[in-house]
PDB file with one MODEL, atoms N, CA, C and O in Angstrom:
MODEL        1
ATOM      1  N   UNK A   1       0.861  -1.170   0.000  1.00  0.00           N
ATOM      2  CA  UNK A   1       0.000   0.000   0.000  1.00  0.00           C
ATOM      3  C   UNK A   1       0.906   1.232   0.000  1.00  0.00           C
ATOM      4  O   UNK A   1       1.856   1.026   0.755  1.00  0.00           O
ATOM      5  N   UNK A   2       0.957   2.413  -0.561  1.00  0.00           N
ATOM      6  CA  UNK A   2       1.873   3.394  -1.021  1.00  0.00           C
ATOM      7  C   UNK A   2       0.536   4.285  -1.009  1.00  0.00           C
ATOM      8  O   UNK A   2      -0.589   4.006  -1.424  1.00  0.00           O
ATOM      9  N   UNK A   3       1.146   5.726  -0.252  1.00  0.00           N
ATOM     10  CA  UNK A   3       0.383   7.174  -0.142  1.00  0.00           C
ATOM     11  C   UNK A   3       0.431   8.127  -0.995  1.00  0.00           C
ATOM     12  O   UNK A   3       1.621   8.273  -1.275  1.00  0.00           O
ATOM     13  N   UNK A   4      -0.250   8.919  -1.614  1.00  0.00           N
ATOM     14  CA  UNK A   4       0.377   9.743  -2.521  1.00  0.00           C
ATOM     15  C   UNK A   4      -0.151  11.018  -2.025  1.00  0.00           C
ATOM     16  O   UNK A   4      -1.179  11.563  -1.623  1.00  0.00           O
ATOM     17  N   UNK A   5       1.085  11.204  -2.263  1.00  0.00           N
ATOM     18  CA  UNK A   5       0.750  13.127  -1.210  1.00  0.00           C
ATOM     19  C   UNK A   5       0.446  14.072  -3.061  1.00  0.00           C
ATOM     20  O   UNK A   5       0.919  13.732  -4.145  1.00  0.00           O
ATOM     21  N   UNK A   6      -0.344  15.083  -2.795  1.00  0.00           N
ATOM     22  CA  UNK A   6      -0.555  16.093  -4.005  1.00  0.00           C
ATOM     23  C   UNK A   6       0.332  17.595  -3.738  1.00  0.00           C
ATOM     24  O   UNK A   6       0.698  17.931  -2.612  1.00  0.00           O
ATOM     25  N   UNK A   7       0.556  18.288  -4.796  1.00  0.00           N
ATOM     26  CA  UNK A   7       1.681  19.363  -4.146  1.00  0.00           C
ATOM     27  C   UNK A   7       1.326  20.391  -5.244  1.00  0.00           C
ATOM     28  O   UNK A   7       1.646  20.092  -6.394  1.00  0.00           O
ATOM     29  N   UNK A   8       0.709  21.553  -5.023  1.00  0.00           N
ATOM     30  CA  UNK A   8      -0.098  22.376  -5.991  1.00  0.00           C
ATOM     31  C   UNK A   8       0.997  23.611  -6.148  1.00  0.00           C
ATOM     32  O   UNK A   8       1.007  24.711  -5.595  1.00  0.00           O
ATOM     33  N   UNK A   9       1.762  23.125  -6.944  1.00  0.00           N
ATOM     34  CA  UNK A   9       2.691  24.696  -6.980  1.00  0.00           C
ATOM     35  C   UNK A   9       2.294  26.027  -7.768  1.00  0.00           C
ATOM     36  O   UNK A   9       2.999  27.028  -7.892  1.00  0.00           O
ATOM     37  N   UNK A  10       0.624  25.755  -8.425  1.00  0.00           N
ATOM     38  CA  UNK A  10       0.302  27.257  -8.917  1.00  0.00           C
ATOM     39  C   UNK A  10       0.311  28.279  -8.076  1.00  0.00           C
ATOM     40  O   UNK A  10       0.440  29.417  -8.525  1.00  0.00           O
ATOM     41  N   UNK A  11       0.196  28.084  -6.919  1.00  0.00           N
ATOM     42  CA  UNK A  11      -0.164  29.172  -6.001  1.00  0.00           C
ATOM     43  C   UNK A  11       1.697  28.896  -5.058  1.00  0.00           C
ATOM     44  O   UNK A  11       1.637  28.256  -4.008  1.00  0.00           O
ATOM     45  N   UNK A  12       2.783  29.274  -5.406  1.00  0.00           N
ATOM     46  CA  UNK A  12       3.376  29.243  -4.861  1.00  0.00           C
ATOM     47  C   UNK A  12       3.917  30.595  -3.560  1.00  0.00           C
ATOM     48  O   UNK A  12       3.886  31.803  -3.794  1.00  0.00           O
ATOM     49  N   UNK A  13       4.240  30.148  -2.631  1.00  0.00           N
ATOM     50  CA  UNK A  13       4.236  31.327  -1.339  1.00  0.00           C
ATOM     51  C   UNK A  13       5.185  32.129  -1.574  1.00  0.00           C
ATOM     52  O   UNK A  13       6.232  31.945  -2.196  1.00  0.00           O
ATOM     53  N   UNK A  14       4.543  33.583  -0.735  1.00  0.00           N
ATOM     54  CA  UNK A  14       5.620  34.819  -1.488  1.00  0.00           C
ATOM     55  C   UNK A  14       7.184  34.642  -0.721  1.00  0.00           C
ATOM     56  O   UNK A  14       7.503  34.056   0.314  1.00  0.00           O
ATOM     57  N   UNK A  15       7.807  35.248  -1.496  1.00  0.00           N
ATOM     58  CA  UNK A  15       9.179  35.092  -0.965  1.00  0.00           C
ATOM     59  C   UNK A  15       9.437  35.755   0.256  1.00  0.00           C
ATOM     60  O   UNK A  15      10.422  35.349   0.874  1.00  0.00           O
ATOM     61  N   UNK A  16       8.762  36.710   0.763  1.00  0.00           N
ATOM     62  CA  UNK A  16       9.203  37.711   1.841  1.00  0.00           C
ATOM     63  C   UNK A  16       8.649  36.658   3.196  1.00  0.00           C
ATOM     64  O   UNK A  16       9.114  36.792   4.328  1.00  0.00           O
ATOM     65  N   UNK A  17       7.661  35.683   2.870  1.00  0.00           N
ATOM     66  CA  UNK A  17       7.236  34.851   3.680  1.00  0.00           C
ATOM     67  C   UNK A  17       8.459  34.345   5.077  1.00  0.00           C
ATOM     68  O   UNK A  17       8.401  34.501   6.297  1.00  0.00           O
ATOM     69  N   UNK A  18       9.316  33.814   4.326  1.00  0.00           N
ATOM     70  CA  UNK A  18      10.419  33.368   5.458  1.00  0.00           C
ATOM     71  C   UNK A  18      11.547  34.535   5.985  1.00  0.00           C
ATOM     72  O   UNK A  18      12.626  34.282   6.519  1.00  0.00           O
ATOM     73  N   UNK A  19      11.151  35.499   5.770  1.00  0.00           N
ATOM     74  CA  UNK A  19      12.091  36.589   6.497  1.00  0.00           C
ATOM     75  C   UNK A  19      11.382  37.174   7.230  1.00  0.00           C
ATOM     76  O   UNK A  19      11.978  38.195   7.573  1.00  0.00           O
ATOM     77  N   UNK A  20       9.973  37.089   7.896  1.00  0.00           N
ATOM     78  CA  UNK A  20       9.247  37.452   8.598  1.00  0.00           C
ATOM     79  C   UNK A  20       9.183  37.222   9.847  1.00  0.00           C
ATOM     80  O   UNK A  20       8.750  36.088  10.050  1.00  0.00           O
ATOM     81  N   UNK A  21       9.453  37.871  10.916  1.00  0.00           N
ATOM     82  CA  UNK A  21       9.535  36.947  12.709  1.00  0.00           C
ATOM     83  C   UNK A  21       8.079  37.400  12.976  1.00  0.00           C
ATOM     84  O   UNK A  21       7.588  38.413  12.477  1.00  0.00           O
ATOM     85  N   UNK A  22       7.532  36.676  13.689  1.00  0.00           N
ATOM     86  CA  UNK A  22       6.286  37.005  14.120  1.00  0.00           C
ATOM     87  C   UNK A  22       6.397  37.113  16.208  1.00  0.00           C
ATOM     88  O   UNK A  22       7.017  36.348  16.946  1.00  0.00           O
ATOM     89  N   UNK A  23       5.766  38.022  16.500  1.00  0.00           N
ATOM     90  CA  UNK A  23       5.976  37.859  18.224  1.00  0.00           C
ATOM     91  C   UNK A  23       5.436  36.882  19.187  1.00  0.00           C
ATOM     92  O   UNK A  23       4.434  37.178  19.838  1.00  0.00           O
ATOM     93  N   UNK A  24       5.975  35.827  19.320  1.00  0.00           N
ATOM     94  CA  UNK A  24       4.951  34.871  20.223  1.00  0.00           C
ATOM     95  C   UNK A  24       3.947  35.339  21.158  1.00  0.00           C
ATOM     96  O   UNK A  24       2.864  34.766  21.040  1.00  0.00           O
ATOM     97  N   UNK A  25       4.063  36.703  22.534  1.00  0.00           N
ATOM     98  CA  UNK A  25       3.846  37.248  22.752  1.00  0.00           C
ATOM     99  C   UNK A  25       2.279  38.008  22.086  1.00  0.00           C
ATOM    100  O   UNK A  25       1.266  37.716  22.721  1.00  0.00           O
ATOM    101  N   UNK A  26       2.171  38.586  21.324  1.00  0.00           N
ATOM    102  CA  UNK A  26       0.965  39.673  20.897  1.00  0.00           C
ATOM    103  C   UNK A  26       0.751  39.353  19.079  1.00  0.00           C
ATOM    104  O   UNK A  26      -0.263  39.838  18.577  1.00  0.00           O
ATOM    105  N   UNK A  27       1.599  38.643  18.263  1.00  0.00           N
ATOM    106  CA  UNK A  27       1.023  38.034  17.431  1.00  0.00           C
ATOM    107  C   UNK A  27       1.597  38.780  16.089  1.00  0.00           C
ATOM    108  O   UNK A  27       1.611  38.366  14.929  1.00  0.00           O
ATOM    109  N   UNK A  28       2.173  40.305  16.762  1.00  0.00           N
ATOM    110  CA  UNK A  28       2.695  41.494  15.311  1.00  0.00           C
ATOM    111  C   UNK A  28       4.012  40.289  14.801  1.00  0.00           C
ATOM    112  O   UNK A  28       4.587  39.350  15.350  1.00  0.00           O
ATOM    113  N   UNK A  29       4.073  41.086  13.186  1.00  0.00           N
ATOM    114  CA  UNK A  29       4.380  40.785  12.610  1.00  0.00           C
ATOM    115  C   UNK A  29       5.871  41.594  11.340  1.00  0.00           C
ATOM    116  O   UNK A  29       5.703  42.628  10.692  1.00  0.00           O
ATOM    117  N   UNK A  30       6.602  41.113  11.334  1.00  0.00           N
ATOM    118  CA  UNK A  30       7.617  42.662  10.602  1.00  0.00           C
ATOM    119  C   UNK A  30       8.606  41.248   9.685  1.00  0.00           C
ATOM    120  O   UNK A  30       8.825  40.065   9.947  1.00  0.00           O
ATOM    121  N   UNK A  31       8.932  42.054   8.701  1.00  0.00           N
ATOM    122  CA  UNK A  31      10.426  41.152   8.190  1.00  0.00           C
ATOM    123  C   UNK A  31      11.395  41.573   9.451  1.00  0.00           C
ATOM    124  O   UNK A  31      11.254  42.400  10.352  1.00  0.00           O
ATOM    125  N   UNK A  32      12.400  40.678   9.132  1.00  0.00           N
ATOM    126  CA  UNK A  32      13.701  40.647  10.078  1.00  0.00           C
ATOM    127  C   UNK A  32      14.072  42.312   9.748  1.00  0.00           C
ATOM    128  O   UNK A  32      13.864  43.131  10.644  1.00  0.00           O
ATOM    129  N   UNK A  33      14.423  42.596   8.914  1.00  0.00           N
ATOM    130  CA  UNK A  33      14.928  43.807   9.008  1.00  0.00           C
ATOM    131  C   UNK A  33      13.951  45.345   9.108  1.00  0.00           C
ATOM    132  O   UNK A  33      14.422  46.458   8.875  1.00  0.00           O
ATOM    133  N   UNK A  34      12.648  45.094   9.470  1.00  0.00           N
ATOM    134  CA  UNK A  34      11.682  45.738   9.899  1.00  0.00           C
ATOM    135  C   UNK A  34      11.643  46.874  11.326  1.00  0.00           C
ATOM    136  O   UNK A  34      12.402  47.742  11.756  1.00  0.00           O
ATOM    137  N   UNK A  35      10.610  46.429  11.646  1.00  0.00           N
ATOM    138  CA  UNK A  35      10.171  47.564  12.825  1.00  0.00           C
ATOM    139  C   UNK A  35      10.812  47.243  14.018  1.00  0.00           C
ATOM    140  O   UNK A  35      10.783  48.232  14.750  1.00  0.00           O
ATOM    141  N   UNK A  36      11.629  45.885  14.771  1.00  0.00           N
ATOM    142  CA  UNK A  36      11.777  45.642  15.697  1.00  0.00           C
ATOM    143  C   UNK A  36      13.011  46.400  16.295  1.00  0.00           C
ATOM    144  O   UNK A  36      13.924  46.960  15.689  1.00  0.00           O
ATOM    145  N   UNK A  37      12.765  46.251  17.871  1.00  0.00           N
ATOM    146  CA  UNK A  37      14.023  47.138  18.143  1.00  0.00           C
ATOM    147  C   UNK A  37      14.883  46.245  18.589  1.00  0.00           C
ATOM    148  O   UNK A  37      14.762  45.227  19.270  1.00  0.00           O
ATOM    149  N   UNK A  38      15.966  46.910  17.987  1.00  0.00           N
ATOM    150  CA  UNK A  38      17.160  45.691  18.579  1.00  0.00           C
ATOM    151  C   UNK A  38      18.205  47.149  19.675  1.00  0.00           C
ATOM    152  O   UNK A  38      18.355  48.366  19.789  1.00  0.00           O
ATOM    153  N   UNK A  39      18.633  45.860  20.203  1.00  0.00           N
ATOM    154  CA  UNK A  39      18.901  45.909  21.704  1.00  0.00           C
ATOM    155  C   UNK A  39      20.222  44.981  21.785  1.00  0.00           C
ATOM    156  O   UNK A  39      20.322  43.921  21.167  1.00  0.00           O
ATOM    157  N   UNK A  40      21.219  45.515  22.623  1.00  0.00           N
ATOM    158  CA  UNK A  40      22.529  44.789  22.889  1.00  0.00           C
ATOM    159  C   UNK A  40      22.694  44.439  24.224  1.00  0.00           C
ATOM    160  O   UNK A  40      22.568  45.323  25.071  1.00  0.00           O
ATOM    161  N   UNK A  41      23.013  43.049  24.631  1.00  0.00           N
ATOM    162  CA  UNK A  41      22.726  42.449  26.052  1.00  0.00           C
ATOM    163  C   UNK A  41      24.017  41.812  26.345  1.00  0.00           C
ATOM    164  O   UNK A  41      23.856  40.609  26.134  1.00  0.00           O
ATOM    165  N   UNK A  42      25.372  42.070  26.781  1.00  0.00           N
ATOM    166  CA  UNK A  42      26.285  41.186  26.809  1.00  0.00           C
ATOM    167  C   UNK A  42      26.428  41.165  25.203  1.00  0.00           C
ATOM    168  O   UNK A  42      26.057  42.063  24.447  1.00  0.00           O
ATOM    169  N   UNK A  43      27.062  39.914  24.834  1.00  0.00           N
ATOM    170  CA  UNK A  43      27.233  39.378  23.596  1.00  0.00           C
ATOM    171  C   UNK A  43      26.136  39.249  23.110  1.00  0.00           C
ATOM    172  O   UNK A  43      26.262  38.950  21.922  1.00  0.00           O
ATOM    173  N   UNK A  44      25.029  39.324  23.433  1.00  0.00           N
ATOM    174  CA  UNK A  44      24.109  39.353  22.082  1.00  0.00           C
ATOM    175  C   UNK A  44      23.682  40.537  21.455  1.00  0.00           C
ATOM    176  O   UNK A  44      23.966  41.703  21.728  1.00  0.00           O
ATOM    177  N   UNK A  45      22.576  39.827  20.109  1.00  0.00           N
ATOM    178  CA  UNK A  45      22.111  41.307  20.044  1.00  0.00           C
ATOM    179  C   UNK A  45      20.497  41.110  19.942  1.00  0.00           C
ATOM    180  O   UNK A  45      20.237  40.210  19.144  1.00  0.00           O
ATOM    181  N   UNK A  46      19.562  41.588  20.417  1.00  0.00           N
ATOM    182  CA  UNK A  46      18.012  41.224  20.814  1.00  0.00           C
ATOM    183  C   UNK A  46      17.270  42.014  19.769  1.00  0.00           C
ATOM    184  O   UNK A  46      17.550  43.142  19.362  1.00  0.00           O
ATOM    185  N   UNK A  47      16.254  41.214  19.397  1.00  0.00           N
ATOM    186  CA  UNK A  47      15.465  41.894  18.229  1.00  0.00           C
ATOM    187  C   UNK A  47      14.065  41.920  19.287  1.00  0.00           C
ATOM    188  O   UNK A  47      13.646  40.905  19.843  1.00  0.00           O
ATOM    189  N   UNK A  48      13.439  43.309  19.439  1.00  0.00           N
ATOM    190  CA  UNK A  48      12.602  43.867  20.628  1.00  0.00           C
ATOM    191  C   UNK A  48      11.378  43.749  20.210  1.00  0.00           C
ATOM    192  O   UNK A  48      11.583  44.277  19.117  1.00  0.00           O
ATOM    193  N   UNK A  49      10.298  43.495  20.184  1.00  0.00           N
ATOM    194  CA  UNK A  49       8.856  43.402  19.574  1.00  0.00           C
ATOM    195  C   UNK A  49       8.822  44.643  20.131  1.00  0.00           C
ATOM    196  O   UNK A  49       9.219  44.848  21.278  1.00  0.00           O
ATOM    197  N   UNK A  50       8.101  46.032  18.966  1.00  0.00           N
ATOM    198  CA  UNK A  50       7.795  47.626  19.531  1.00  0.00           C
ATOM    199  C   UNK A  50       6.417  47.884  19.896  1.00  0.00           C
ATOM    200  O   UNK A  50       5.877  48.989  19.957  1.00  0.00           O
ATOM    201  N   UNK A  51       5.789  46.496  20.187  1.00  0.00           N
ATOM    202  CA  UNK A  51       4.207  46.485  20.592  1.00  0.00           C
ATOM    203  C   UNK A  51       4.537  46.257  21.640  1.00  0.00           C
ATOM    204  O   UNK A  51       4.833  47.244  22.314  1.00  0.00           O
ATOM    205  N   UNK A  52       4.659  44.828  22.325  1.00  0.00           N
ATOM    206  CA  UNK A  52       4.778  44.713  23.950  1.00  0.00           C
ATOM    207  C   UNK A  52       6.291  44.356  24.422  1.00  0.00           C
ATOM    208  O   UNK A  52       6.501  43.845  25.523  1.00  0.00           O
ATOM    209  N   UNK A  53       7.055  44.583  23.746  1.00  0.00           N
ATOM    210  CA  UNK A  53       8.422  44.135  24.617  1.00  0.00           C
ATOM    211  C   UNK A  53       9.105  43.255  24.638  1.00  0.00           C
ATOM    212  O   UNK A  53      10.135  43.250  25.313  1.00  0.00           O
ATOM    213  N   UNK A  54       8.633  42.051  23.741  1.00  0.00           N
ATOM    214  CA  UNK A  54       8.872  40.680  24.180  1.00  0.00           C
ATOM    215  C   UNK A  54      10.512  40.462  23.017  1.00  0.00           C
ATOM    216  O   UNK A  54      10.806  40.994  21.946  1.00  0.00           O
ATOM    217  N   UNK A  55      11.103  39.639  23.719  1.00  0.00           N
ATOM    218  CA  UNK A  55      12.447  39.507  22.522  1.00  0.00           C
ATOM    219  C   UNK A  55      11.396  38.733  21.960  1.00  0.00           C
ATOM    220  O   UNK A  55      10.317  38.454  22.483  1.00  0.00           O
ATOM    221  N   UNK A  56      11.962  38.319  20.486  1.00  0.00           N
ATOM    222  CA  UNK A  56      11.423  37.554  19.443  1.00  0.00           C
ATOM    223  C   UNK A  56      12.658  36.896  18.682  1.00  0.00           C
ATOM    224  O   UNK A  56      12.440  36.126  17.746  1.00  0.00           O
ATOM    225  N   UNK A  57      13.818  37.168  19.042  1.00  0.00           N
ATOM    226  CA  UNK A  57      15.459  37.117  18.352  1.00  0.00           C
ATOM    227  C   UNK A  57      16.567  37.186  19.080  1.00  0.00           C
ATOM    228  O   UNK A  57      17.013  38.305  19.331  1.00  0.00           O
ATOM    229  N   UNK A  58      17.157  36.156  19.510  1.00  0.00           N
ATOM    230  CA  UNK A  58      18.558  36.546  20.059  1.00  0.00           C
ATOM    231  C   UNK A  58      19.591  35.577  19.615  1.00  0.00           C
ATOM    232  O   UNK A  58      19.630  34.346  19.631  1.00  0.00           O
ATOM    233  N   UNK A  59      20.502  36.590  19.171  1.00  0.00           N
ATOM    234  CA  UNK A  59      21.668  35.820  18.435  1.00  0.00           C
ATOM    235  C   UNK A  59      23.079  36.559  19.130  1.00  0.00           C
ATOM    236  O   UNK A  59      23.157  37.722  19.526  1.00  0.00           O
ATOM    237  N   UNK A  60      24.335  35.337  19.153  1.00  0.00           N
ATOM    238  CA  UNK A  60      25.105  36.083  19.546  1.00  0.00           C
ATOM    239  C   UNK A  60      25.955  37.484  18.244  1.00  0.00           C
ATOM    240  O   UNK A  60      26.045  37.294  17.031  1.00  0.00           O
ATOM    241  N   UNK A  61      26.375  38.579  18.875  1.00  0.00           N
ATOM    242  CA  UNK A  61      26.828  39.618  18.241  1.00  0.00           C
ATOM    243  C   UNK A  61      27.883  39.297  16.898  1.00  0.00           C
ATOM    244  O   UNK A  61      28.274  39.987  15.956  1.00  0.00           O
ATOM    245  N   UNK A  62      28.164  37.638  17.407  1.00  0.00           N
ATOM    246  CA  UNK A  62      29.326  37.748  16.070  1.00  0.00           C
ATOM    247  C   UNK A  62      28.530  37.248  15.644  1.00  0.00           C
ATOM    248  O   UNK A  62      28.071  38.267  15.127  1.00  0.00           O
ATOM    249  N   UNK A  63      27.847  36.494  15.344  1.00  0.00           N
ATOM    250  CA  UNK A  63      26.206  35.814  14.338  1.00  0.00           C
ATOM    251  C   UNK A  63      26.024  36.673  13.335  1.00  0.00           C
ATOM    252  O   UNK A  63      26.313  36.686  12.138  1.00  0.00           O
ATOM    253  N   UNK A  64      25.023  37.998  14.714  1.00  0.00           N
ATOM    254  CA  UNK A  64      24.464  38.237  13.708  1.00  0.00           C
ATOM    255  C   UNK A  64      25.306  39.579  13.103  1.00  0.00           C
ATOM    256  O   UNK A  64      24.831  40.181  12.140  1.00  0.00           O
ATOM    257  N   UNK A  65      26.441  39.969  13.652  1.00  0.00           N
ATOM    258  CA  UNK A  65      27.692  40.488  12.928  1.00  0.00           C
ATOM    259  C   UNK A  65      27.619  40.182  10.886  1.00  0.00           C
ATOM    260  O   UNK A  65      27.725  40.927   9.911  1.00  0.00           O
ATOM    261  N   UNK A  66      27.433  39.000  11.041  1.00  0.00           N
ATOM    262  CA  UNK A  66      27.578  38.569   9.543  1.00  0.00           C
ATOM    263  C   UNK A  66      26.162  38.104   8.898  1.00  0.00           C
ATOM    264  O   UNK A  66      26.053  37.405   7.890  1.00  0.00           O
ATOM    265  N   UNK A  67      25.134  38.614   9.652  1.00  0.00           N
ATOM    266  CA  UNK A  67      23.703  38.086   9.060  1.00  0.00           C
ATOM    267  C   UNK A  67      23.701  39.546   8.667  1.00  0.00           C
ATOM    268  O   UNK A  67      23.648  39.762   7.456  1.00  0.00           O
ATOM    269  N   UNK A  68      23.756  40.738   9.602  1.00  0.00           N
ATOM    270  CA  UNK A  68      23.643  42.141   8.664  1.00  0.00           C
ATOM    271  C   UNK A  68      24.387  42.256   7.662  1.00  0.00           C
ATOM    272  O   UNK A  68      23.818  42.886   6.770  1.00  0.00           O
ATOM    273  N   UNK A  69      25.950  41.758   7.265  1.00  0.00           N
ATOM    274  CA  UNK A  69      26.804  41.953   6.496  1.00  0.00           C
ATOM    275  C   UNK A  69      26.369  41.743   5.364  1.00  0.00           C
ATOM    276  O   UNK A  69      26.610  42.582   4.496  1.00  0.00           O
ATOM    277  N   UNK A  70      25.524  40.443   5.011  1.00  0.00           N
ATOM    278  CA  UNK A  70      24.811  39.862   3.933  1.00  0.00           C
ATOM    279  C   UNK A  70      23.936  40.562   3.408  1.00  0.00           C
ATOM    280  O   UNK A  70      23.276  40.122   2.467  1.00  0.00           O
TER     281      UNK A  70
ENDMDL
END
């Protein structure tokens, strides 16, 4: 017995889709390089939800050192 899964790629998802963090917290929504406030804690660097506060992102400083570089 063998399953066959269906996979409809006319409607394929927009690209900005996966650069989007969403706030666990209150639910807003921004690309990574959007509205959030970032914030430096020690070695990291905190991406701030500007609705209620909540981190949504923490990476260490040399990380994301080379995620802005890109």
């Amino acid at each position: 017995m063998s399953t066959q899964t269906q996979h409809d790629d006319s409607h394929p998802p927009p690209a900005q889709r996966k650069t989007v963090l969403f706030c666990p917290d209150c639910g807003h929504e921004s690309p990574i390089t959007g509205d959030w406030e970032t914030m430096t804690a020690g070695d990291e660097r905190l991406l701030v939800c500007t609705d209620c506060g909540s981190v949504v992102d923490r990476r260490s400083r040399r990380r994301s050192d080379l995620v802005e570089a890109v």
